[in-house]
N, C-alpha and C positions, 0 to 999 in steps of 0.2 A: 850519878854525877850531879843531880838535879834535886830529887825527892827527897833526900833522905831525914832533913830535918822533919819535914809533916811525919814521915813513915815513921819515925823513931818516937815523935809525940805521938800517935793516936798508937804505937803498939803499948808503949811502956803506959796507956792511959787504960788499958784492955779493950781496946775499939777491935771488933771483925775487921779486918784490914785485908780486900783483893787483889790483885794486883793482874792487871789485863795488858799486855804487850799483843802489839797487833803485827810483828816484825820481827825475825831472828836474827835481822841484821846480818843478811848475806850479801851485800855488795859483795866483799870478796871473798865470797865462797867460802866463809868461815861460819856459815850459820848454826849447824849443829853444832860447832864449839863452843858458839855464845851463847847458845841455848842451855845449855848446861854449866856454862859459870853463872848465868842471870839465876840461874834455880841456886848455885852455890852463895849467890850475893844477897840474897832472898834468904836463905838459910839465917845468914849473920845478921840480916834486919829481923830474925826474929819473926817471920812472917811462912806461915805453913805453906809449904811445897804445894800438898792439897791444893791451896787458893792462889797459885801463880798459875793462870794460862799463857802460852806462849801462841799465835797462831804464826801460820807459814802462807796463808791466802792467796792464790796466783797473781790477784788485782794488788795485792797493796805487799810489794816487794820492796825491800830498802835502797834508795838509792836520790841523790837530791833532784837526778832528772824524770826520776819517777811521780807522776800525779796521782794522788790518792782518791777514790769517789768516794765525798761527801755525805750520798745515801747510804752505801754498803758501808760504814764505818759508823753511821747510827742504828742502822740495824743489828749489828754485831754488840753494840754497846748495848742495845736497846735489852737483846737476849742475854746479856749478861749478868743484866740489872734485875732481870724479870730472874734468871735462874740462882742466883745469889739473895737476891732478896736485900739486893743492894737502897742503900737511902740515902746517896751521897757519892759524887765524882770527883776527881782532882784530877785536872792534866792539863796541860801547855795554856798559854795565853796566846793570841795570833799571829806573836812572831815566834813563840818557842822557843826561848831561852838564846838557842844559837841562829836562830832564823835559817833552821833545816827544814826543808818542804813538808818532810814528812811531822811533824812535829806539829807544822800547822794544821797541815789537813788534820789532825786528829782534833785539833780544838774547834775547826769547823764541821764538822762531823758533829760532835756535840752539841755546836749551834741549831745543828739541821735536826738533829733528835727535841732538842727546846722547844724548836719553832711548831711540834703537833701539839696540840692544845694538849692533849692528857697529859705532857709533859712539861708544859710549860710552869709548874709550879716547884718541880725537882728541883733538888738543888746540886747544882756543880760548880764547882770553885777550878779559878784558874791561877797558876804560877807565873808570879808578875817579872814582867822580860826587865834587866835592869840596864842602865848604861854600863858601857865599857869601865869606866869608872867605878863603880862601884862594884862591878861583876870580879874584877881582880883586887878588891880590895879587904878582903879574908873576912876577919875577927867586925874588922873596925865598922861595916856594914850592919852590924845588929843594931850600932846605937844609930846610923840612918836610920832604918828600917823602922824602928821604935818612932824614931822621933814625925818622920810620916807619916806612924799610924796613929801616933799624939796630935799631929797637926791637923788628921782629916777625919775625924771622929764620925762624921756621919755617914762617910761610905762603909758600903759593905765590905771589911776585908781583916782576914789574922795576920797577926805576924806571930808566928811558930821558931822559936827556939829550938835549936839543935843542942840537945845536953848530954849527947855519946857525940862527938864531932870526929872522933878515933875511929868509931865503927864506919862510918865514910869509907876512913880510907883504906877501912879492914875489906868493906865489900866490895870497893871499887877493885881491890889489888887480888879478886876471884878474876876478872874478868883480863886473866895474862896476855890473850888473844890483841889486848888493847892496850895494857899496864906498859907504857913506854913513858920515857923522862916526861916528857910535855905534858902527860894525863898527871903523874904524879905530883906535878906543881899544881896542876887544874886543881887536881881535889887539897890540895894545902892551902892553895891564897885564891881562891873560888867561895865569893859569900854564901855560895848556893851549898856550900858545907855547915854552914854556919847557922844561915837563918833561912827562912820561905815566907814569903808573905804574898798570900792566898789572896786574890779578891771574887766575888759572887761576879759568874756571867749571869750579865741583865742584857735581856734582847731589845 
Protein backbone atom coordinates (compact mmCIF):
# COMPACT_ATOMS: atom_id res chain seq x y z
CA UNK A 1 0.00 0.00 0.00
CA UNK A 2 2.98 2.16 0.86
CA UNK A 3 6.47 0.81 -0.64
CA UNK A 4 5.90 -0.06 -3.70
CA UNK A 5 7.30 2.82 -5.78
CA UNK A 6 11.04 2.41 -3.80
CA UNK A 7 10.57 -1.62 -4.12
CA UNK A 8 9.82 -1.35 -7.95
CA UNK A 9 13.00 1.25 -8.36
CA UNK A 10 15.65 -0.49 -6.51
CA UNK A 11 14.38 -4.16 -8.01
CA UNK A 12 14.11 -3.18 -11.72
CA UNK A 13 17.72 -1.21 -10.69
CA UNK A 14 19.13 -4.98 -9.68
CA UNK A 15 19.56 -3.72 -6.00
CA UNK A 16 19.40 -7.06 -3.26
CA UNK A 17 16.12 -5.89 -2.02
CA UNK A 18 14.95 -7.56 1.88
CA UNK A 19 12.05 -7.23 2.85
CA UNK A 20 11.55 -7.71 6.90
CA UNK A 21 7.83 -7.73 8.32
CA UNK A 22 7.91 -7.77 12.08
CA UNK A 23 3.78 -8.78 12.00
CA UNK A 24 1.42 -11.27 10.32
CA UNK A 25 -1.17 -8.93 10.91
CA UNK A 26 -3.41 -10.98 13.08
CA UNK A 27 -5.57 -8.63 14.69
CA UNK A 28 -8.19 -10.74 13.32
CA UNK A 29 -7.08 -14.03 13.42
CA UNK A 30 -6.18 -13.82 9.85
CA UNK A 31 -2.56 -14.14 10.09
CA UNK A 32 -1.37 -17.13 8.41
CA UNK A 33 -3.56 -15.87 5.55
CA UNK A 34 -1.67 -12.75 5.15
CA UNK A 35 1.19 -14.37 5.57
CA UNK A 36 1.08 -16.10 2.48
CA UNK A 37 -0.49 -13.40 0.21
CA UNK A 38 2.39 -10.94 1.59
CA UNK A 39 4.82 -13.77 0.10
CA UNK A 40 2.39 -13.85 -3.07
CA UNK A 41 2.60 -9.72 -3.12
CA UNK A 42 6.42 -10.14 -2.82
CA UNK A 43 6.38 -12.66 -5.60
CA UNK A 44 4.79 -9.79 -8.19
CA UNK A 45 7.37 -7.14 -6.74
CA UNK A 46 9.72 -9.28 -8.08
CA UNK A 47 11.38 -9.74 -4.83
CA UNK A 48 12.74 -13.46 -3.81
CA UNK A 49 10.54 -15.36 -1.31
CA UNK A 50 14.12 -16.29 0.05
CA UNK A 51 14.62 -12.57 1.30
CA UNK A 52 10.92 -11.91 2.76
CA UNK A 53 11.02 -12.66 6.53
CA UNK A 54 7.72 -12.57 8.16
CA UNK A 55 8.03 -12.86 12.13
CA UNK A 56 5.16 -13.80 14.43
CA UNK A 57 6.93 -12.40 17.97
CA UNK A 58 4.70 -12.72 21.01
CA UNK A 59 5.79 -8.97 22.04
CA UNK A 60 5.16 -7.23 18.85
CA UNK A 61 1.52 -8.55 17.72
CA UNK A 62 -0.70 -6.38 15.40
CA UNK A 63 -3.05 -4.43 16.72
CA UNK A 64 -3.14 -0.22 17.39
CA UNK A 65 -3.63 -0.86 21.12
CA UNK A 66 -0.64 -2.82 21.03
CA UNK A 67 2.96 -1.08 22.12
CA UNK A 68 5.89 -2.24 20.37
CA UNK A 69 9.43 -2.33 22.39
CA UNK A 70 11.66 -0.02 21.00
CA UNK A 71 14.85 -2.28 21.97
CA UNK A 72 13.62 -5.62 20.86
CA UNK A 73 12.69 -4.13 17.44
CA UNK A 74 16.43 -2.82 17.05
CA UNK A 75 17.71 -5.91 17.90
CA UNK A 76 15.65 -7.79 15.52
CA UNK A 77 16.75 -5.23 12.82
CA UNK A 78 20.11 -4.99 14.13
CA UNK A 79 20.41 -9.26 13.41
CA UNK A 80 18.90 -8.76 10.23
CA UNK A 81 21.33 -6.31 8.99
CA UNK A 82 24.22 -8.27 10.45
CA UNK A 83 22.67 -11.57 8.61
CA UNK A 84 21.80 -10.18 5.28
CA UNK A 85 24.64 -8.13 4.85
CA UNK A 86 22.38 -5.36 4.70
CA UNK A 87 23.74 -1.53 3.88
CA UNK A 88 20.68 0.34 3.90
CA UNK A 89 16.92 0.54 5.58
CA UNK A 90 13.57 1.92 4.46
CA UNK A 91 10.62 2.11 6.64
CA UNK A 92 7.94 4.41 8.20
CA UNK A 93 8.66 8.05 9.23
CA UNK A 94 7.15 8.76 13.01
CA UNK A 95 3.86 9.00 12.24
CA UNK A 96 3.79 6.09 9.46
CA UNK A 97 1.98 6.97 6.73
CA UNK A 98 -1.50 6.08 8.45
CA UNK A 99 -0.45 7.13 12.03
CA UNK A 100 -0.90 3.25 13.16
CA UNK A 101 1.03 2.42 16.42
CA UNK A 102 2.61 -0.03 15.13
CA UNK A 103 4.25 1.61 12.07
CA UNK A 104 5.74 3.97 14.48
CA UNK A 105 7.34 1.89 16.76
CA UNK A 106 9.02 0.31 13.95
CA UNK A 107 10.56 3.70 12.90
CA UNK A 108 11.63 4.34 16.47
CA UNK A 109 12.93 1.17 16.93
CA UNK A 110 15.31 2.21 14.25
CA UNK A 111 15.92 5.38 15.98
CA UNK A 112 17.09 3.32 19.13
CA UNK A 113 19.32 0.97 16.80
CA UNK A 114 21.00 4.78 15.31
CA UNK A 115 21.40 6.03 18.58
CA UNK A 116 24.65 3.07 19.39
CA UNK A 117 27.50 4.71 18.17
CA UNK A 118 28.54 1.67 15.79
CA UNK A 119 25.49 2.46 14.17
CA UNK A 120 25.19 5.75 13.96
CA UNK A 121 26.70 6.15 10.51
CA UNK A 122 24.17 3.43 8.81
CA UNK A 123 22.07 4.63 6.61
CA UNK A 124 18.20 4.46 6.91
CA UNK A 125 15.74 6.29 5.09
CA UNK A 126 12.33 7.06 6.18
CA UNK A 127 8.89 7.28 4.05
CA UNK A 128 7.71 10.86 4.37
CA UNK A 129 3.89 10.93 6.10
CA UNK A 130 1.99 13.38 3.60
CA UNK A 131 -1.10 15.42 4.26
CA UNK A 132 -4.52 14.22 3.72
CA UNK A 133 -4.41 16.18 0.74
CA UNK A 134 -1.97 15.07 -1.08
CA UNK A 135 -2.22 11.31 0.33
CA UNK A 136 -5.58 11.01 -1.95
CA UNK A 137 -4.33 12.85 -4.62
CA UNK A 138 -3.11 9.90 -7.06
CA UNK A 139 -0.94 10.73 -10.18
CA UNK A 140 -0.95 14.66 -9.45
CA UNK A 141 1.26 14.16 -6.23
CA UNK A 142 4.54 13.36 -8.34
CA UNK A 143 4.72 16.73 -9.63
CA UNK A 144 4.51 18.05 -5.70
CA UNK A 145 6.65 15.77 -4.66
CA UNK A 146 9.19 16.78 -7.53
CA UNK A 147 8.72 20.21 -7.05
CA UNK A 148 9.62 19.83 -2.93
CA UNK A 149 12.48 18.10 -3.65
CA UNK A 150 13.37 20.97 -6.48
CA UNK A 151 12.62 23.40 -3.77
CA UNK A 152 14.71 21.92 -0.74
CA UNK A 153 17.92 20.70 -2.48
CA UNK A 154 20.05 20.46 0.39
CA UNK A 155 18.04 18.06 2.60
CA UNK A 156 18.72 14.79 2.49
CA UNK A 157 15.83 13.10 0.67
CA UNK A 158 14.65 10.97 -3.08
CA UNK A 159 11.87 11.11 -4.47
CA UNK A 160 11.38 7.63 -6.36
CA UNK A 161 9.14 7.29 -9.14
CA UNK A 162 6.82 4.51 -9.35
CA UNK A 163 7.14 3.38 -13.24
CA UNK A 164 4.92 -0.26 -12.94
CA UNK A 165 2.02 1.74 -10.84
CA UNK A 166 -0.13 -1.55 -12.33
CA UNK A 167 1.91 -3.88 -10.24
CA UNK A 168 0.57 -1.85 -7.01
CA UNK A 169 -2.37 -2.90 -7.63
CA UNK A 170 -1.51 -6.43 -8.98
CA UNK A 171 0.24 -7.02 -5.47
CA UNK A 172 -2.08 -5.29 -3.38
CA UNK A 173 -5.26 -7.41 -5.06
CA UNK A 174 -2.86 -10.96 -3.47
CA UNK A 175 -3.79 -9.73 -0.28
CA UNK A 176 -7.95 -10.92 -0.76
CA UNK A 177 -7.89 -11.25 3.04
CA UNK A 178 -8.05 -7.29 2.79
CA UNK A 179 -8.95 -6.51 -1.26
CA UNK A 180 -12.39 -4.73 -0.36
CA UNK A 181 -13.78 -1.56 -2.38
CA UNK A 182 -12.05 1.11 0.01
CA UNK A 183 -8.54 -0.75 -0.32
CA UNK A 184 -9.16 -0.65 -4.04
CA UNK A 185 -9.61 3.05 -4.30
CA UNK A 186 -6.64 3.42 -1.73
CA UNK A 187 -4.29 1.90 -4.18
CA UNK A 188 -5.95 3.95 -7.31
CA UNK A 189 -5.98 7.70 -5.99
CA UNK A 190 -3.17 6.84 -3.08
CA UNK A 191 0.13 9.01 -4.15
CA UNK A 192 1.91 6.34 -2.24
CA UNK A 193 1.16 4.25 -5.71
CA UNK A 194 2.61 6.64 -7.40
CA UNK A 195 5.64 8.17 -5.89
CA UNK A 196 7.80 7.76 -2.31
CA UNK A 197 9.90 10.39 -1.23
CA UNK A 198 12.42 8.93 1.10
CA UNK A 199 14.21 11.36 3.58
CA UNK A 200 17.73 10.20 5.65
CA UNK A 201 16.83 9.73 9.54
CA UNK A 202 19.24 12.27 11.25
CA UNK A 203 19.25 11.95 15.11
Amino acid sequence: MFFTPSLNHLTSRGHNVHILCLSTGNADRMGNIRKDELYKACAVLKVPLKQVEILDHPELQDGFGNVWNHTLIAKIVEDSIRTHGIDLVITFDSYGVSGHSNHRDVHFGIRKLLLDPQWSSFEAWQLDSTSILRKYSGPLDIWVSIFMAWCLPGTKQFCLLNEHPAKSFQAMAQHMSQWVWFRKLFVCFSSYTYVNTLLRIEL
